[in-house]
C-alpha positions as CSV (number, residue, x, y, z in Angstrom):
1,X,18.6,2.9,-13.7
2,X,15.4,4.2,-14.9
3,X,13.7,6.8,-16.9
4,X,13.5,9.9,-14.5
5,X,10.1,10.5,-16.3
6,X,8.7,6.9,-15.5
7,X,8.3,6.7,-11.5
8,X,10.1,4.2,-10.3
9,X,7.7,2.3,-8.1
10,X,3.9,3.2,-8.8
11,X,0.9,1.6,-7.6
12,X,-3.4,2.4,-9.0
13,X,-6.3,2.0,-6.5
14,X,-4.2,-0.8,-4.9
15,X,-6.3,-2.7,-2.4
16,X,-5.5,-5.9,0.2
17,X,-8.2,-8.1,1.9
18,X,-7.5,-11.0,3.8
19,X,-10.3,-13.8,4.8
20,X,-10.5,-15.1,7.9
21,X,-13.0,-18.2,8.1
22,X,-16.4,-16.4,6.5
23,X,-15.1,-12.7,8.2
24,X,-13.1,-10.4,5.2
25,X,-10.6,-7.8,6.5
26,X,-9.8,-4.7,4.1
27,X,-5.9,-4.0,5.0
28,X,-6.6,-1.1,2.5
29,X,-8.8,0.3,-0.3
30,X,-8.0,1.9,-2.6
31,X,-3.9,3.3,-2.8
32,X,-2.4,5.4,-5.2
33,X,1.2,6.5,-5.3
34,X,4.4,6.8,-6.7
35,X,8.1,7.3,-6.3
36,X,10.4,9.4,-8.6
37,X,13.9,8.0,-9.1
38,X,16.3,9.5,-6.6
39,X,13.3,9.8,-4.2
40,X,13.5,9.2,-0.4
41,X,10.2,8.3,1.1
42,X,9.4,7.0,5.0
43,X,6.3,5.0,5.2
44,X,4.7,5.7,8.8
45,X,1.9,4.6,10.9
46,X,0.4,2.7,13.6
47,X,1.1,-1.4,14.3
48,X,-1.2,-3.1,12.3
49,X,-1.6,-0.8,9.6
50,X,-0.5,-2.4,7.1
51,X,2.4,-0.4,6.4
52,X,4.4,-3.7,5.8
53,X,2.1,-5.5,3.6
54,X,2.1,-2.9,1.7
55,X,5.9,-2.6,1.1
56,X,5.1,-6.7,0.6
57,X,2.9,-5.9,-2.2
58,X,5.3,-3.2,-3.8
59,X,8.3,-5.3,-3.5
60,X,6.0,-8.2,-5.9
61,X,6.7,-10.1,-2.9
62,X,2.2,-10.6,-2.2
63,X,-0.4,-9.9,-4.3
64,X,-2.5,-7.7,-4.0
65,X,-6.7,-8.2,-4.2
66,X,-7.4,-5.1,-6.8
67,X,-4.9,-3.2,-8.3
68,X,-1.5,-2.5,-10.4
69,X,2.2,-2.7,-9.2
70,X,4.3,-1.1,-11.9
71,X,8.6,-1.3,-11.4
72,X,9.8,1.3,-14.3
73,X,6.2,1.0,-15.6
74,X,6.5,-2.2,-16.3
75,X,3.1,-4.3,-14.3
76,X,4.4,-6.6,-12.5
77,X,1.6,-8.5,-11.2
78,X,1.1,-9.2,-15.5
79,X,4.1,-11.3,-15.4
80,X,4.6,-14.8,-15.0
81,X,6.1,-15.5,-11.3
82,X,9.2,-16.3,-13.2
83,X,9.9,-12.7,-15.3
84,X,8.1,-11.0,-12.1
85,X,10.9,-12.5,-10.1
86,X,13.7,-11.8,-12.6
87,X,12.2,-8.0,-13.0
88,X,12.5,-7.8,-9.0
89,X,16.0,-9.4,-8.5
90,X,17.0,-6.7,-11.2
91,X,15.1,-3.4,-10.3
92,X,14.7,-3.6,-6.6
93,X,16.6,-4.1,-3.5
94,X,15.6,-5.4,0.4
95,X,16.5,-4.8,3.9
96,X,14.3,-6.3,6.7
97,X,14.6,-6.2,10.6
98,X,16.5,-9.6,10.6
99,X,19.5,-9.1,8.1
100,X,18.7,-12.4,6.3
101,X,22.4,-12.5,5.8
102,X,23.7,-16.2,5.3
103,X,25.8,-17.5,8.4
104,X,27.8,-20.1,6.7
105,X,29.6,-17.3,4.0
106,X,31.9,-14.1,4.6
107,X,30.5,-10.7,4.9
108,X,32.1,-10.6,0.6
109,X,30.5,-13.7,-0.1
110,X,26.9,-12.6,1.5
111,X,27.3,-9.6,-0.7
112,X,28.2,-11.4,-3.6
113,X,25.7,-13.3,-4.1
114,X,23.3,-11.2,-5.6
115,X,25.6,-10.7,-8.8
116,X,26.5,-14.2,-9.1
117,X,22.6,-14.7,-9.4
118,X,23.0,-12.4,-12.2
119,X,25.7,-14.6,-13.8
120,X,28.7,-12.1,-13.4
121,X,32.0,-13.9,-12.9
122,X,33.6,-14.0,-9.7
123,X,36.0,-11.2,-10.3
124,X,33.4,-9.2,-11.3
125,X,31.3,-10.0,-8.2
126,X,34.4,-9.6,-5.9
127,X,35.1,-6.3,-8.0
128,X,31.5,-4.7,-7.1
129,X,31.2,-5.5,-3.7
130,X,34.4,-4.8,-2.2
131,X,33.5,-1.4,-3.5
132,X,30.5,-1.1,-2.3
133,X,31.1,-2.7,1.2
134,X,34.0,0.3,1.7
135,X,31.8,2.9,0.8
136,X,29.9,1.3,4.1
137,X,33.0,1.0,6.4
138,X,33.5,-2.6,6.2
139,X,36.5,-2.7,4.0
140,X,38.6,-4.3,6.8
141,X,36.1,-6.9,7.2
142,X,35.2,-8.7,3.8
143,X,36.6,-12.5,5.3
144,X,34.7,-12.0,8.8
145,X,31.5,-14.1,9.1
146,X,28.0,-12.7,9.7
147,X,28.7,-14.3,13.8
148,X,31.9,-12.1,14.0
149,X,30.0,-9.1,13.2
150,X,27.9,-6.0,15.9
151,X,24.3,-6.0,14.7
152,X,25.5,-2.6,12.6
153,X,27.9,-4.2,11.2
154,X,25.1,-6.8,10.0
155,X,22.5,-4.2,8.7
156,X,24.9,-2.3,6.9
157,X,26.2,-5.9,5.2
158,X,22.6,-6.2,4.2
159,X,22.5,-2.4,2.6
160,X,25.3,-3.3,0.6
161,X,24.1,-6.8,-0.6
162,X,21.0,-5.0,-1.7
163,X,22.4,-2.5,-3.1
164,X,25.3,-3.9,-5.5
165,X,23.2,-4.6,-8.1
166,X,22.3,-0.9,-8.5
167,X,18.8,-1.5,-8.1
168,X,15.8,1.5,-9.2
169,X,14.9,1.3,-5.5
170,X,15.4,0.1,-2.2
171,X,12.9,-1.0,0.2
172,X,13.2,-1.2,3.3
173,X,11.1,-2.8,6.7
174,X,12.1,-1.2,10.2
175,X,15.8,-2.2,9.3
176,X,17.0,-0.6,12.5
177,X,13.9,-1.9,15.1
178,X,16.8,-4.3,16.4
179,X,19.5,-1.4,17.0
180,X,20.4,1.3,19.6
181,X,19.6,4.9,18.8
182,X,23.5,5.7,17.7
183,X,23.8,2.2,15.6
184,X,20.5,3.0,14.0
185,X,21.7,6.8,13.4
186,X,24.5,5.6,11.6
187,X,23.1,2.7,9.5
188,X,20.3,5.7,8.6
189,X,23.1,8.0,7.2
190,X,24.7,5.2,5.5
191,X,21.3,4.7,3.1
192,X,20.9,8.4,2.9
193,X,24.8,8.6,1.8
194,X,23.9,5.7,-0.5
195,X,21.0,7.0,-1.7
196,X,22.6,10.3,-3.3
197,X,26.3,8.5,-4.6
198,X,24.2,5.6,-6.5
199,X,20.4,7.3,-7.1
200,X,18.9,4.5,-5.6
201,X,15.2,5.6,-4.5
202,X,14.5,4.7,-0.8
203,X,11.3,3.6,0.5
204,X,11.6,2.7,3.9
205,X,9.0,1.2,6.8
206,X,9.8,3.0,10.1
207,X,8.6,3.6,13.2
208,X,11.3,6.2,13.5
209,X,10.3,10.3,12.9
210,X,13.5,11.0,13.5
211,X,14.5,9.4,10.4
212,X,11.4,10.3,8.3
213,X,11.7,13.5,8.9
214,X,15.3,13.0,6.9
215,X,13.4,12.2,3.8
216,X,12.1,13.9,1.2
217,X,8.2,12.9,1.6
218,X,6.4,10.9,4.8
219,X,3.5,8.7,3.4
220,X,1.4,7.9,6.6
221,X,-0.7,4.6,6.7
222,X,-4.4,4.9,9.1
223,X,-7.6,3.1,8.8
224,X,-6.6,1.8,5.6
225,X,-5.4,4.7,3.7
226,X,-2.3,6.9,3.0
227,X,-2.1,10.4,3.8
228,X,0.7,12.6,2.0
């Protein structure tokens, strides 16, 4: 985990334009923030936004035009793609919309996986997840695959694959926009729950107030800025 001094996840006069043809379209301008270690954040505003481009550029998953990315103040867009990419599969953890999970492997192998990418042995892998996937409720269904699963079930495989590496933060796009309002409430308590036993930060995309309002700070995304 990292320093409690050092945010976490901290971004300086970040800025995103795309080019169309000869026409140039600022996503934003200029965006400064960061997030403490332990922080819960919600990231609202309109479609179109930009409010997942910028969890994109955050996550070292785009680049941004202008701008620093620092993970544990380390900059990640000064990296190679290589050290950027180990420095992400190391600090950070992702849960999208789609769970992403792989349909071929058990609900313990999906959640495996990240730690084998680490290079920990099998028991060690097995050890971690199995853990982790009963802390979610899914202790009884470690040899199910991803078909065999309710969409909650699914999203809250995906929480635990992302989080069993222990990662500085989680971030997280709509990851209940597929969900009914009770299946979303409970996948929503589970990353709270998660949040306070492992001190993950959260940082999560949502059109849900509901949930924002759960979390310690709403960031809100209009006409190219973030309002605190």
């Amino acid at each position: 985990m990292s320093d409690l001094n050092v945010p976490v996840l901290e971004c300086r006069a970040l800025a995103k334009t795309y080019q169309d043809g000869k026409l140039f379209v600022d996503v934003f301008r200029c965006i400064n923030l960061a997030i403490a270690a332990k922080e819960q954040v919600a990231i609202i505003g309109p479609s179109g936004s930009g409010k997942s481009t910028l969890l994109h550029l955050l996550g070292g998953l785009d680049k941004p035009t202008e701008g620093t990315v620092c993970i544990n103040g380390t900059d990640i867009y000064a990296l190679s793609e290589k050290k950027r990419s180990q420095l992400r599969n190391r600090t950070l953890g992702f849960v999208y919309q789609l769970h992403h999970l792989l349909p071929e492997f058990s609900v313990l192998e999906n959640v495996c996986l990240p730690l084998l990418l680490q290079e920990k042995t099998i028991i060690e892998a097995e050890h971690q997840a199995t853990e982790l996937l009963a802390k979610v409720g899914l202790a009884k269904r470690l040899g199910h695959k991803v078909s065999e699963l309710s969409g909650g079930e699914r999203q809250r495989t995906a929480i635990a694959r992302a989080l069993v590496t222990k990662p500085s933060c989680l971030l997280a796009d709509e990851p209940t926009g597929n969900l009914d309002q009770q299946t979303a409430n409970g996948v929503y308590e589970t990353m709270l729950e998660l949040n306070r036993d492992v001190g993950t930060s959260l940082v999560i995309v949502t059109h849900d107030l509901q949930l924002a309002k759960k979390m310690d700070r709403i960031l809100t995304i209009q006409d190219g800025e973030v309002f605190h």
